[in-house]
N, C-alpha and C positions, 0 to 999 in steps of 0.2 A: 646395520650398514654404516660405517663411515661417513662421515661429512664432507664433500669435497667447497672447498671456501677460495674465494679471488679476493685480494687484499691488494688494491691499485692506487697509484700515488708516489708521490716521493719530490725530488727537486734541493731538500733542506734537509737537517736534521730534525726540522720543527714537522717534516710532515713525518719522516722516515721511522723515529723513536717511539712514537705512537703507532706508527703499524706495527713495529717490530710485538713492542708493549702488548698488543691485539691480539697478535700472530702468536705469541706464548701462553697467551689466557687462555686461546681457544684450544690448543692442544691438552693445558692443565685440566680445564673443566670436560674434555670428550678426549682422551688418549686417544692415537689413532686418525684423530681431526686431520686431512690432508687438505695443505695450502698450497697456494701458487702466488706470489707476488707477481705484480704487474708496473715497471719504471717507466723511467726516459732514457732512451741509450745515450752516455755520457755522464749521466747524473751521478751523483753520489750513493743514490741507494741502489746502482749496480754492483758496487762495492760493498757497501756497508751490509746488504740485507743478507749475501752469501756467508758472511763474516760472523752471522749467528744461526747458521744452518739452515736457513728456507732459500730455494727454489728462487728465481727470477726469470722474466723475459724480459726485455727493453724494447717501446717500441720507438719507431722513429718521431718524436713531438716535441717540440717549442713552445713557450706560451707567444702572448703579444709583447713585443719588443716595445714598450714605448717613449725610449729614449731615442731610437732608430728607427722611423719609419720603414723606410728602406729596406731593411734586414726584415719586413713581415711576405714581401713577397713572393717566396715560399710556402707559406701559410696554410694557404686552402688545400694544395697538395699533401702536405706534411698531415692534416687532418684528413683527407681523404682517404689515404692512403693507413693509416692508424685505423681509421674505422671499418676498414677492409681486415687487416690486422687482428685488434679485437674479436671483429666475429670470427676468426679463425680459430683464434684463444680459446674462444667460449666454448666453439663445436669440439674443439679437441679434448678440452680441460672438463667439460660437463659439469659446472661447479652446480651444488645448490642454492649458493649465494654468493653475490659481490659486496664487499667494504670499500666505500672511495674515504681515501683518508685526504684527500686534498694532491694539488701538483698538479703539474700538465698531464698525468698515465691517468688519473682520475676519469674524467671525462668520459673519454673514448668507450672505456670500458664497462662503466655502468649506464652508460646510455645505449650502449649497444645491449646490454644486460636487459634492461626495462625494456629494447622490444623485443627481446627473443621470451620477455617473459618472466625472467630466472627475480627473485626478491632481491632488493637492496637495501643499502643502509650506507646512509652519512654519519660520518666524525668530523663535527664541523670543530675546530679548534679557536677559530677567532669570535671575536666578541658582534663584529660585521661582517657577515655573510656573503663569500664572492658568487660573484656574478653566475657561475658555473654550477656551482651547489644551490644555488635557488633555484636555477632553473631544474638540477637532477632531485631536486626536494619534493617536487610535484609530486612523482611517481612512488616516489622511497618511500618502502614499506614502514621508515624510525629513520629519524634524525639525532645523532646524539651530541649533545650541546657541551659548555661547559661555561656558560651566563646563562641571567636571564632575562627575560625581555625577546627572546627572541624568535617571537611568534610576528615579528614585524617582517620575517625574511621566508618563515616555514610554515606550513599548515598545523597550528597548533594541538590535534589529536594525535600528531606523528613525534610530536617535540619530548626526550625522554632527558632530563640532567645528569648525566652522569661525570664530569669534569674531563679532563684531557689525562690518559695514560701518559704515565711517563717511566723511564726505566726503572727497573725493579732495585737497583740500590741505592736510588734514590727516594722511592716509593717508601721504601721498608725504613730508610736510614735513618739507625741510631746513634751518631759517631758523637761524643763530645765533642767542643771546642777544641780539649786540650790534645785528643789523637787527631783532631786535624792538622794541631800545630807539629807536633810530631810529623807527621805527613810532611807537613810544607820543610819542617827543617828551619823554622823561624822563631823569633823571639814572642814568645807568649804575652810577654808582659805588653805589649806595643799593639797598638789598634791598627788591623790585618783591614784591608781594602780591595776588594777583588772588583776586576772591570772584565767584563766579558762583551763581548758582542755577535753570541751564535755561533754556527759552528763554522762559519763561512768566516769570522771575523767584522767587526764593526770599523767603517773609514773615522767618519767624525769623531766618536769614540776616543779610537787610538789617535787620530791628531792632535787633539784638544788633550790628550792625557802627556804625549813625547811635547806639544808646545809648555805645557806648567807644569813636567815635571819638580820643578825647581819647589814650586812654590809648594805643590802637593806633597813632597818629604819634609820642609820646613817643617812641616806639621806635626814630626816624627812617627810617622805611618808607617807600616810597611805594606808593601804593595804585589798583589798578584794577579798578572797581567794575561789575559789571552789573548792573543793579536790575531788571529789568522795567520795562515802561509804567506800570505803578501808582503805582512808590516813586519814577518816574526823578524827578519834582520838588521831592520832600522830602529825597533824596540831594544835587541841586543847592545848595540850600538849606545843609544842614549842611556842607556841604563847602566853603562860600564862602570860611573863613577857611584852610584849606591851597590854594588856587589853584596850580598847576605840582604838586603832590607828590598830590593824585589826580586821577584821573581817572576821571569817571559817564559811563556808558553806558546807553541801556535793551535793547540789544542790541548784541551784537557780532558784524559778518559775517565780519573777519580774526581769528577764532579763533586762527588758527596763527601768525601776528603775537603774539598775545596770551599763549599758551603758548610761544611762546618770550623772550618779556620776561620773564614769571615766575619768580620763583626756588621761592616757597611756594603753592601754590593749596589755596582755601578752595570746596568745593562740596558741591551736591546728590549723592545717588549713584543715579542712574538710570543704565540700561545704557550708554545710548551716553555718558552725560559720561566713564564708568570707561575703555570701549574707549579714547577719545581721550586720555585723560590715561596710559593707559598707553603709547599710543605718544608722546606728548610726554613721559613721563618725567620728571614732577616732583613731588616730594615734595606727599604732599596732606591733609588735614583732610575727610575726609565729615562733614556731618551731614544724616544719612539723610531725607526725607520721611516720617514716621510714617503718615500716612493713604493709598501707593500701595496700591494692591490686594494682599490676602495680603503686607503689609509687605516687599513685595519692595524695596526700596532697603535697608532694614537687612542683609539677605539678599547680597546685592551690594557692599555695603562690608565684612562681614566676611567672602566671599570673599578681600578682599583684607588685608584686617588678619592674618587668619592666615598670609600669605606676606611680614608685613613690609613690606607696599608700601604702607602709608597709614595712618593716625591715624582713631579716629571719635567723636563725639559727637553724644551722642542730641541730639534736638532740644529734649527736656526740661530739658536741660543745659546748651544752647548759651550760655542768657545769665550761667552764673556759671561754665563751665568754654572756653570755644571760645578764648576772647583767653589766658587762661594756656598754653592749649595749645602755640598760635601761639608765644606768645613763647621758651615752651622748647622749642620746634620751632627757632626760628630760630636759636638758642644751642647748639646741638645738631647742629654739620654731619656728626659720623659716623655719626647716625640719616639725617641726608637722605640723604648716598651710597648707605647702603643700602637704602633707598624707591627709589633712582633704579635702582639694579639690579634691583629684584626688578620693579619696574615694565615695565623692558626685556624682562625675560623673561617677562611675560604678554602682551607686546602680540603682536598679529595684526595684519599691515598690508594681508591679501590676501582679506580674507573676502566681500569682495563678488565677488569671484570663484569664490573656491571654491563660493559658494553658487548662483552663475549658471551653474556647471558641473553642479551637481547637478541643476539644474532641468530642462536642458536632457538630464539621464540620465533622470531618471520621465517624460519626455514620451515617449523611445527604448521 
């Protein structure tokens, strides 16, 4: 018999590309293996998850607003109402098992999972545990991590390391430097700077980067920007007068093209940007997102700052320390190499497997 599997979650790319990641392992390892995603209606991975051939439903959910009180007073209904929902899902869908990969669809779903019964399983991606996945951690048959130490947030005989999935040509990718640059269409000889900020686009980020441009080509870099949809026009804009030495993006789908141009990358520190840049392996700059839940991106970058594998700056800081950084980063090649080592040795290139294995053990 077949596996039927619920794979809930979304919100980001950082929750989305790990499901999708999932979602592929577990058909490769059981052919046949029948999914159902579970979104937010609105979100991005009502889009994105159709976009690689799996199934979605979207239920109606929010998280907590907390820059807008205001805007939660729909809440309890919006929840109520999802968790009427869910159980619908479940009765209809009869899965064997639920995956919450994180997001507001997460929840609903495997806690309604846990009381009709049915096995589950966490992909916890951050280094600090939200509030949501500790409490569905109780029940969950395997936790699957990607640090460690954190048996402080999970019942430690459920806690399995398997690292965070991340897409498969980036997983797999063996691109040199030099077909990067190819890619990009840029001068090889010149130290390549890539700034990203997730897939949503980074505000401070691209501020701090359009306020010093000036200073930051002085340096004769060139530069490979992803702004988001927001910024992608005001980036066009200021960039007009380096033409060939950057290059704006509002997203980028050859990521692994992109990390292998790179010599310095400047980014957000959510889960899945770390897993990738660990297996790409290049020297990096965090400046963490302040407002992710339970400041889990600070959490996440100084995972890695204590093994020497990255540089960080608060966001509060970005606009009068992030470019001195950079520049004595870039002056500084015996710090890269060993960012580039320590980076090698946290990466995990098989976790979407591992974790597809696991799934397929709590359903046994």
């Amino acid at each position: 018999m077949s596996k039927r599997i619920i794979i809930a979650g979304g919100g980001t790319g950082g929750h989305i590309f790990p499901a999708v990641a999932i979602g592929h392992a577990l058909q490769r390892l059981q052919p046949g293996t029948q999914l159902l995603f579970v979104g937010a209606k609105g979100k991005m991975e009502m889009e994105k998850v159709p976009q690689e051939g799996f199934e979605i439903i979207g239920l109606d959910i929010a998280g907590f607003n907390r820059s807008n009180i205001l805007k939660n007073i729909t809440l309890p209904f919006k929840l109520l109402k999802s968790y009427r929902d869910a159980k619908q899902i479940i009765k209809d869908f009869k899965p064997d098992a639920a995956i919450g990969v994180g997001g507001y669809a997460s929840f609903p779903i495997l806690r309604m999972a846990q009381r009709l019964g049915i096995p589950t399983m966490i992909q916890e991606q951050n280094s600090y545990a939200g509030k949501s996945n500790q409490i569905l951690g109780k029940k969950a048959q395997a936790i699957c991590v990607a640090y460690a130490n954190m048996e402080r947030f999970f019942p430690k005989d459920r806690l399995i390391l398997t690292g965070n999935p991340v897409r498969k040509n980036i997983s797999q990718m063996d691109i040199t430097r030099e077909e990067g640059q190819v890619w990009l269409g840029g001068d090889p000889a010149k130290t390549t700077i890539l700034a990203i900020g997730g897939s949503l686009g980074a505000k401070t980020i691209n501020e701090t980067i359009d306020e010093q441009l000036a200073t930051i080509m002085d340096t004769g870099v060139q530069l490979v920007w992803q702004t988001g949809k927001q910024f992608y026009h005001q980036a066009v804009q200021s960039t007009s007068l380096y033409k060939g030495r950057v290059k704006v993006y509002d997203f980028i789908k050859e990521m692994d093209y992109a990390y292998a141009a790179a010599d310095i990358v400047i980014s957000r520190a959510g889960a899945l940007a770390i897993s990738e840049l660990c297996i790409a392996a290049k020297p990096v700059i965090f400046v963490p997102f302040p407002y992710a839940a339970e400041d889990h991106q600070t959490s996440n970058a100084q995972a890695l700052t204590e093994h020497n594998a990255a540089l960080m700056v608060t966001d509060a800081m970005a606009k009068s320390e992030l470019v001195k950084k950079l520049k004595s980063l870039m002056a500084d090649t015996t710090m890269q190499g060993i960012m580039t080592q320590a980076l090698r040795g946290l990466a995990i290139k098989d976790a979407d497997e591992r974790i597809a294995k696991k799934v397929f053990e709590i359903i046994k």
